[in-house]
FIDRENDO-744756 format. One record per residue (C-alpha): residue in one letter; x, y, z. Coordinates in steps of 0.5 Angstrom, whole numbers, plus 500, padded with zeros to 3 digits. Layout:
FIDRENDO-744756
AXYZ
...
end
This chain:
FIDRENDO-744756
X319398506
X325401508
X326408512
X331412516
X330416522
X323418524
X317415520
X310419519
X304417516
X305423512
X312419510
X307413508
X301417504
X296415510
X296422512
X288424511
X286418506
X283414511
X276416515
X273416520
X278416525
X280410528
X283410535
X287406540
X286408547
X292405552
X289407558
X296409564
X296410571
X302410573
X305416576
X312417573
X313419565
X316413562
X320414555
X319407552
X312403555
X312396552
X305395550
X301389548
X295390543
X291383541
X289382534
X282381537
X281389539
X284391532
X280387528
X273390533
X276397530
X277396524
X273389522
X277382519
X283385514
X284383508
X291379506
X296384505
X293389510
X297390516
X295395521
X300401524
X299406530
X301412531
X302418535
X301425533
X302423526
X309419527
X309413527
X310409534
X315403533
X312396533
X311389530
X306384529
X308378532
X305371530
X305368537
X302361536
X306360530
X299359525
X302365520
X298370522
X299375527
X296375534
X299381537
X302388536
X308389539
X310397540
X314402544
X311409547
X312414551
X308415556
X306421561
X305420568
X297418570
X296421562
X291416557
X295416550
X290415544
X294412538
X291413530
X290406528
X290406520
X291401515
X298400510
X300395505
X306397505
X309395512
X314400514
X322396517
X323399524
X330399526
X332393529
X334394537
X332386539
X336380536
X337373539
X343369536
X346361536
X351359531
X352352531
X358348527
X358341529
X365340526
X368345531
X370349526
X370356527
X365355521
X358357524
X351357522
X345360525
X339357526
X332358529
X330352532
X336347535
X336340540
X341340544
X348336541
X349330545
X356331544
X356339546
X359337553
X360343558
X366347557
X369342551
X373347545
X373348541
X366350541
X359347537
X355352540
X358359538
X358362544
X356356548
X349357547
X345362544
X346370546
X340376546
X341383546
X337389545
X341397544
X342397551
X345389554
X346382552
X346375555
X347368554
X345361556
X350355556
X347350552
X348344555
X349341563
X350347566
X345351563
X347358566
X346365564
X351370562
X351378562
X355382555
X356388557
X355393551
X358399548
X354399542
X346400540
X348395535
X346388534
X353385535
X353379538
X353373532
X360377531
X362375538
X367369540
X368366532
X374369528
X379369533
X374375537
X375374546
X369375548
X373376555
X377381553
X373388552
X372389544
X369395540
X362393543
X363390549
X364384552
X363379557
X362381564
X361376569
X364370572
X359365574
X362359577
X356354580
X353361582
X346362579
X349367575
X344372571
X338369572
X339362571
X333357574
X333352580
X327350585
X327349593
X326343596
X326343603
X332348604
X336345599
X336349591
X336344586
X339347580
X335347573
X341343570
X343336567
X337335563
X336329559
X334333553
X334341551
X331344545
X332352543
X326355539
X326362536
X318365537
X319372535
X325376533
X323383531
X325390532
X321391538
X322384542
X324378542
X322372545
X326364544
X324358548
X329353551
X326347553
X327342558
X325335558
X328329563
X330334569
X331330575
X328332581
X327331588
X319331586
X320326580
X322328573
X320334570
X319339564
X320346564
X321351559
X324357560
X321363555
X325368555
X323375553
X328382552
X325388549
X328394546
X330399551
X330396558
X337393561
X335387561
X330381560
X325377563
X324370564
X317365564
X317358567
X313354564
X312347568
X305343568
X308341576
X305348580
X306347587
X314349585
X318354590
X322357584
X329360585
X333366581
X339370583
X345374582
X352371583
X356375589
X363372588
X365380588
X359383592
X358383600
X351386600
X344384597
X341392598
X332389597
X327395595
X320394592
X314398588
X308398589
X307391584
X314388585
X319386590
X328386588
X334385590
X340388587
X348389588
X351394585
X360393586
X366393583
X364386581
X366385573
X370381569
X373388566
X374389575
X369396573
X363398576
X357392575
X350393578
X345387577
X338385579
X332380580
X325384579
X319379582
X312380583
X309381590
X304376588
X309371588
X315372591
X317368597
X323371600
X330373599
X336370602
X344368599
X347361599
X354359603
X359362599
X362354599
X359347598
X356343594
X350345589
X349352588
X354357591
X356365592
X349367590
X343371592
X337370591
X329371590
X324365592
X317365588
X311361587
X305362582
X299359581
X299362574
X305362571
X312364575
X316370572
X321374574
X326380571
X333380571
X337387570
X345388568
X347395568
X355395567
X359402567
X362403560
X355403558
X352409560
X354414566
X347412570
X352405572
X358409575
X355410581
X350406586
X345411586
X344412578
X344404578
X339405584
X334409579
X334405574
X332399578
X327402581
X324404574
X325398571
X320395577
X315399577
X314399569
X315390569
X308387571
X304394570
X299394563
X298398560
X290397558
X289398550
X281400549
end
């Protein structure tokens, strides 16, 4: 069932119909209000409150009676949901208790995540999307017209958007947007320039053999060996909703100095944040992972911390659009390493700088875009500063659902 604007149990018929009371308690402890908190509830503290459900009965929280913006995510692709996926505003050092009812009837949320690949194989500007993709032997780098719309697949939330090149290369890209709407499956068909600014935005970075927006390489000795030139690819789409998004992309027969390897990038973007994460997953785990900013047009890379995370970040005149462009790397303390930039020259990866990271568990990080046209935050270094700033002391902080 579809509804505009603010949605009440009151709205849905499940003001007092439903008794007793049942709870969910998000127990916070951080010490600043965040309007828009990313928490994950699993099915299993749902199902203590209210028993097993039956088919066709679906959970829904809600604050004060409105109705919290959330999805239900089958993670493991069985056809039943395993997680909720909400967004909440949170009060500094403050629990939230949540109303958790019951519906039949699950309300549609505004969309504010999306991911997108058009394929055409005939190179036709006539694109089709698709959820699941092995990568074209014939997709070569930088070949036009394009099999992959794009080049690859774009997400985007209300705030940003990226890509990922789909083929040797396997750089990732910034859209800058502005526009809340989902706007990128429009972008590079149809005579669109994604490199010149449109109604929505545009592109807004030069990668070159940098490490881009985010992209994946590994230390070897004092060498970064980029995630590239695989022998095969797969993109995968696991949850597309209106909370979060989250997609694979995984790599079979990448050459290393350590032997040949898999490795999945799981890609995660959520409403409301200006920017995405990214998980590593690699059966290989005594990896010094890398990830960076390129610096083709920034002469500083300004470190920062919060009390469970590391970053750098730039913040210059440094877009396509030659407007104010801030971008960032969010990596937890317990695994970051170290930070440094690469020569400006060379063979291997370049203008970058970058974060080293291990993890014994599973290596992540949080890369942030903040482009002017945006918002007025990104006009200056000190409204970019901020958003960084909050952006590392919500990423690897949970949010405990009781």
């Amino acid at each position: 069932m579809k509804y505009i604007g603010i949605i009440t149990l009151a709205l849905l018929g499940l003001a007092a119909c439903q008794s007793p009371v049942v709870t969910v308690t998000l127990k916070n402890t951080l010490s600043e209000d965040v309007k828009e908190m990313p928490v994950v509830i699993e099915r299993a503290l749902i199902e203590q409150k209210l028993g097993a459900l039956d088919e066709g009965v679906f959970p829904l929280l809600a604050d004060h009676g409105v109705v919290v913006p959330q999805q239900l995510d089958d993670l493991d692709q069985d056809g039943n949901w395993d997680q909720i996926a909400l967004l909440v505003s949170t009060k500094a050092s403050t629990d939230l208790v949540l109303d958790l009812v019951t519906t039949q009837e699950y309300p549609n949320f505004a969309t504010r995540t999306s991911v997108y690949l058009g394929v055409d194989y005939n190179r036709s500007d006539a694109f089709v999307e698709k959820d699941q993709e092995e990568r074209h032997p014939d997709n070569i780098a930088m070949k036009y017209p394009m099999m992959y719309q794009m080049e690859g697949p774009a997400w985007e939330n209300d705030k940003v958007g990226f890509r990922l090149y789909f083929d040797s290369r396997n750089g990732k890209d910034i859209y800058g947007k502005t526009t809340e709407d989902m706007t990128l499956h429009v972008a590079g068909t149809k005579g669109q320039n994604y490199h010149e600014q449109d109604a929505w935005g545009m592109d807004v970075l030069k990668v070159g053999n940098s490490l881009g927006a985010g992209a994946v390489a590994m230390m070897y000795e004092d060498s970064l060996v980029r995630l590239a030139n695989t022998a095969s690819g797969e993109y995968q789409v696991l949850i597309e909703g209106p909370v979060r998004t989250i997609f694979d992309v995984r790599h079979q027969g990448w050459d290393t100095p350590v032997g040949s390897l898999a490795v999945t990038e799981r890609i995660t973007i959520w409403a409301g944040q200006y920017g995405y994460q990214e998980e590593i997953l690699c059966d290989q785990k005594d990896i010094t992972w890398v990830t960076g900013i390129v610096n083709k047009h920034s002469d500083e890379m300004i470190k920062g911390e919060s009390e469970t995370n590391n970053y750098i970040y730039t913040f210059d005149q440094q877009s396509e659009n030659k407007d104010n462009l801030g971008m960032a790397v969010i990596v937890p303390k317990t695994s970051f390493v170290s930070a440094a930039e690469t020569a400006n020259e060379g063979e291997g990866v370049t203008e970058t700088y970058y974060v080293s990271f291990q993890s014994v568990d599973t290596p992540k990080y949080f890369f942030v875009a903040g482009w002017e046209p945006t918002t007025t935050e990104f006009q200056t270094a000190e409204g970019f500063a901020e958003v960084v700033a909050q952006q590392a002391m919500v990423y690897n902080h949970s949010v405990v659902a009781e």
